[in-house]
Each structure stands twice: as structure tokens, then as C-alpha cells.
C-alpha positions in Angstrom: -30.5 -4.7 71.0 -27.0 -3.6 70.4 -24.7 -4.9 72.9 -21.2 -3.1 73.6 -18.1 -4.4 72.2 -16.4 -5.7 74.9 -13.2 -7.8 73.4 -10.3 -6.0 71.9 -10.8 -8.3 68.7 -14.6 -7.2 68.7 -13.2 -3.6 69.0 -10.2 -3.7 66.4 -12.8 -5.2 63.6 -14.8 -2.5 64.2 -11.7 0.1 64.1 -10.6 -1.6 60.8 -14.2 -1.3 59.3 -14.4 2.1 60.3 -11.2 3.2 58.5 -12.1 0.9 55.7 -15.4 2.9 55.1 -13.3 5.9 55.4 -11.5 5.0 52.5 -14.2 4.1 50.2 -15.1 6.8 47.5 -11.8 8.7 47.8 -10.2 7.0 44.8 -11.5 9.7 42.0 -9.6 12.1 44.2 -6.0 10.0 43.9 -6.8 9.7 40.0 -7.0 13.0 39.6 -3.9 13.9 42.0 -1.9 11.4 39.9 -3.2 13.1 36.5 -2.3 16.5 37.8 1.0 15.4 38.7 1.6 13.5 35.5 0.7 16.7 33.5 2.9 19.1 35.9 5.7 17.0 35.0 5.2 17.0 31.6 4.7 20.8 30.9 7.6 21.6 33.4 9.9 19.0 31.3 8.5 20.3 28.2 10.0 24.0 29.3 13.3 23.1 31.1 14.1 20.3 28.9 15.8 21.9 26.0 17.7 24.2 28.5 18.6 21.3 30.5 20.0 19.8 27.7 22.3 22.9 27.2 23.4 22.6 30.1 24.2 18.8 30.0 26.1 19.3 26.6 28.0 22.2 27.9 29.6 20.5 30.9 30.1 17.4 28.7 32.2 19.6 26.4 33.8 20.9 29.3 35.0 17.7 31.0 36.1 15.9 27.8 38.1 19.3 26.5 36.2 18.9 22.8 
């Protein structure tokens, strides 16, 4: 027979293993979020970066009057 949870602890384990089955099985999804990201920021320093780098060099050359 299942008997109601009656004590806050009794209730708050239960909470706790519900979110932690929640959880469970969603970690192929973060790896490939963090992959994504890693390979937006890649391809989006791999375009801006040279101009960047003009840009840098040109207020460098600015400031120090060379």
C-alpha cells in the first residue's frame, strides 16, 4: 500500500528525486550546446579577427603618434 507523505522531510526527498530524475539524460543536450558555442566562436573570431586586429593596430598608432 502506498501511504501519503506526510512530513516535510518525506516530501522534500521526494521533490529533490523528482528534479533529480528530471535531470538525467539531458547531458547530450549541454555537450552539444557547448560544441555549438565553441564552433560559433571560433568561425566568428576566425572572420572578425584580422579586422579586429586593424583596428587595434590603428588606435595603437594613433595614441603613441608612430
Amino acid at each position: 500500500m502506498d501511504r501519503p507523505i506526510t512530513t516535510i522531510a518525506g516530501r522534500a526527498r521526494t521533490a529533490w528525486g523528482e528534479l533529480c530524475d528530471d535531470e538525467r539524460g539531458d547531458v547530450p543536450g549541454w555537450v552539444l550546446i557547448t560544441l555549438m558555442t565553441a564552433g560559433l566562436v571560433v568561425l566568428i573570431w576566425a572572420l572578425a579577427g584580422p579586422a579586429l586586429s586593424g583596428l587595434f593596430e590603428q588606435a595603437i598608432s594613433r595614441v603613441s603618434g608612430l
